[in-house]
C-alpha positions in Angstrom: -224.9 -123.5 -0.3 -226.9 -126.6 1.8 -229.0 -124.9 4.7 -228.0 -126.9 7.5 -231.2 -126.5 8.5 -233.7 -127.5 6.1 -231.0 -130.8 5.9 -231.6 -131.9 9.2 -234.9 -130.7 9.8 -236.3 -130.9 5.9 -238.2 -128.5 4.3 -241.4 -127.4 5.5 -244.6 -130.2 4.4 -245.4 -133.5 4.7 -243.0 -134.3 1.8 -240.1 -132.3 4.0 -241.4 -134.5 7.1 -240.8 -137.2 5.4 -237.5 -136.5 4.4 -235.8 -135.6 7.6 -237.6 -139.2 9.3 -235.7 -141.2 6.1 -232.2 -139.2 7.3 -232.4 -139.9 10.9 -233.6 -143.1 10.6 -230.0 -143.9 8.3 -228.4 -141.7 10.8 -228.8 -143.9 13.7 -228.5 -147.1 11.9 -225.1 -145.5 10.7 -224.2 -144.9 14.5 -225.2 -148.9 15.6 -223.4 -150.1 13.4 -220.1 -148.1 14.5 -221.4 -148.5 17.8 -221.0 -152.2 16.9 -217.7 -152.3 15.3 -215.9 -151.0 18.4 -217.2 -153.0 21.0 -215.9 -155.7 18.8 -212.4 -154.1 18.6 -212.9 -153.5 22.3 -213.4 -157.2 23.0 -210.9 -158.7 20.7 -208.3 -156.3 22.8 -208.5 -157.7 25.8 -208.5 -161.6 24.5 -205.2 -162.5 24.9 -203.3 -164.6 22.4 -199.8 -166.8 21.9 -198.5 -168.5 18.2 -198.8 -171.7 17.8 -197.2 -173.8 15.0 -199.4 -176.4 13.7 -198.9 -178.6 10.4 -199.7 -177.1 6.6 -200.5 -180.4 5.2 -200.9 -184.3 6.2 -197.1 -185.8 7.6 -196.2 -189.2 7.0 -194.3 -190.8 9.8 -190.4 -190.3 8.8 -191.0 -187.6 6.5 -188.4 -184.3 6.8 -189.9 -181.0 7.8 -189.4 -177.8 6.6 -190.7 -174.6 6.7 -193.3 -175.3 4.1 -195.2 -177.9 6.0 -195.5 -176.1 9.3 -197.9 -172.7 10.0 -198.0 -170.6 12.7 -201.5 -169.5 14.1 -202.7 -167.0 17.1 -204.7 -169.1 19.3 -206.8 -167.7 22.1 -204.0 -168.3 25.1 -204.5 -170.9 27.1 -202.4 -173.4 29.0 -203.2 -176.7 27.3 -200.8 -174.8 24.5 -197.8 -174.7 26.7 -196.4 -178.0 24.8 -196.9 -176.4 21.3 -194.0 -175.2 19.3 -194.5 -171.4 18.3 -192.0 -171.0 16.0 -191.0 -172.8 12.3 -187.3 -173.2 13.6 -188.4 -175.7 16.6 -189.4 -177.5 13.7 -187.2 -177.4 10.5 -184.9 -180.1 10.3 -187.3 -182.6 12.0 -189.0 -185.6 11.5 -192.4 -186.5 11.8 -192.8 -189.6 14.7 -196.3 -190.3 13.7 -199.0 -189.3 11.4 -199.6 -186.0 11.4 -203.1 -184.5 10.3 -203.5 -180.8 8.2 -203.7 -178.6 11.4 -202.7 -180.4 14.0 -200.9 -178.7 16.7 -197.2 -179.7 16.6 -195.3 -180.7 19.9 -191.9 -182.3 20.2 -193.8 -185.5 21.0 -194.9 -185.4 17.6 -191.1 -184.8 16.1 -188.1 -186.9 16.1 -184.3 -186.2 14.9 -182.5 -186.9 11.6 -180.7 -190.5 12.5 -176.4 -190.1 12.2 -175.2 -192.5 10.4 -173.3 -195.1 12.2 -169.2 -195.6 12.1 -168.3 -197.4 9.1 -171.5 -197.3 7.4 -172.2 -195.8 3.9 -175.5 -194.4 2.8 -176.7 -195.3 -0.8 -180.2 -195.6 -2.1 -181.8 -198.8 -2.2 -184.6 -199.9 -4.3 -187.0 -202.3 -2.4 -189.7 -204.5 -3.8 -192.3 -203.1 -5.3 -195.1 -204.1 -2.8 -192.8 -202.8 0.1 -194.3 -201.0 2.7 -191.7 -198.3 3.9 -190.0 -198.2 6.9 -190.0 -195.5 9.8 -186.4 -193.7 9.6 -183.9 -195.3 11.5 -185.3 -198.4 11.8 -182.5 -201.2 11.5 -183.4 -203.8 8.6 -182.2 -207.0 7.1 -182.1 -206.8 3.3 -182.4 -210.1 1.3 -182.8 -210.8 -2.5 -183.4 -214.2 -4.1 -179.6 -213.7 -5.4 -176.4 -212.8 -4.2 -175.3 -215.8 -2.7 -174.2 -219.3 -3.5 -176.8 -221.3 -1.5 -180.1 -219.6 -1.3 -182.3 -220.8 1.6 -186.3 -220.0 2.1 -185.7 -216.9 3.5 -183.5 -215.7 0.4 -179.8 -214.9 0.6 -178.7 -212.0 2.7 -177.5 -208.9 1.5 -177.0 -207.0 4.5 -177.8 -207.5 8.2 -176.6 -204.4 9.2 -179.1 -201.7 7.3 -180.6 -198.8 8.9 -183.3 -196.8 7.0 -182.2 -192.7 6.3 -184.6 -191.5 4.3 -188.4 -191.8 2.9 -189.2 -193.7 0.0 -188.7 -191.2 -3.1 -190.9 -191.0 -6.1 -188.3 -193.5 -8.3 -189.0 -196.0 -5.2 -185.6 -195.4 -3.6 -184.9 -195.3 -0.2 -181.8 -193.9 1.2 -180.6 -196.8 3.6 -177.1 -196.8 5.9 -175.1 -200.1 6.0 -171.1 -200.7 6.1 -169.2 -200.5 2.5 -168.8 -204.0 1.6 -172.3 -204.6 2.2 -173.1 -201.3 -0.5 -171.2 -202.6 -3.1 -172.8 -205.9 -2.3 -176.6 -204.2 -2.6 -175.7 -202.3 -5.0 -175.0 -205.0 -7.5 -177.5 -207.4 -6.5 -180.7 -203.9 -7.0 -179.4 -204.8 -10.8 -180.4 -208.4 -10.8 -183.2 -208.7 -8.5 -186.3 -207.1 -6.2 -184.4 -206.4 -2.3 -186.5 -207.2 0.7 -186.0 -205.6 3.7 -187.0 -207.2 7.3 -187.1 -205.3 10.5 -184.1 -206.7 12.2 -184.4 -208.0 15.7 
């Protein structure tokens, strides 16, 4: 059996001298470092915290979000966070206004809704010129080709004046775009002959 003892005190000697120094001395670095870890535990107990949802990746204005591109994080509380969205669900189903960064704390300012389509209107995808820079959703647009109509002027011939972007440009290049059904069919013949245009319509 271990002699309590001779443990704590060590053997009689230098050598057993020695020995019990070497076991206090880990002893009491044993007990700072406890010592340590709870007033840690202590101090992160009284810091008071709330969720916050903030973005998983960069958001391009228009694009859809869902519950893989948001995150929730617990943030030291503090009012400046009263206009942040704490949940995925206050999210979902929205769509980014602006440019939003990796991180970035997400607050309806930030979001906007999913645009109806109109009475009368059709959605259909529409492939746009190549160079095209994409507009935000629900922007109204013009759409012009250098065919589809008798008598072409400078400007091209129009396809439809009546457009509204419903969607982000996909990886084919096609856009999901709202516009009555005449003008559809319209576009959707003329995509087969020539680039479409679209202009931001007054």
């Amino acid at each position: 059996m271990i002699d309590i003892h001779t443990l704590l005190h060590g053997p009689p000697g230098l050598a057993g001298r020695r020995r019990q120094w070497q076991l206090r001395r880990a002893l009491a670095a044993l007990l700072a470092g406890i010592a340590t870890w709870c007033a840690l535990q202590c101090v992160m107990a009284t810091v008071r915290t709330r969720p916050a949802l903030v973005a998983a990746h960069t958001l391009q204005p228009g694009d859809a979000i869902d519950a893989d591109d948001v995150t929730v994080l617990d943030m030291p509380d503090h009012a400046a966070l009263d206009a942040v969205l704490h949940e995925p669900a206050q999210a979902t189903g929205s769509l980014a206004a602006v440019e939003i960064g990796a991180g970035d704390l997400l607050t309806p300012a930030l979001l906007g809704d999913v645009p109806a389509v109109p009475p009368g209107h059709t959605v259909i995808d529409v492939r746009l010129g190549e160079l095209q820079h994409p507009f935000a959703l629900g922007t109204k647009v013009r759409l012009t080709a250098a065919v589809g109509c008798d008598s072409p002027t400078a400007q091209g011939c129009t396809v439809s004046d009546d457009a509204m972007v419903m969607g982000t440009a996909a990886q084919d290049g096609l856009i999901a775009m709202a516009m009555p059904a005449a003008d559809a069919m319209r576009t959707l013949d003329v995509q087969a002959q020539a680039p479409i245009i679209a202009v931001r319509a007054p």
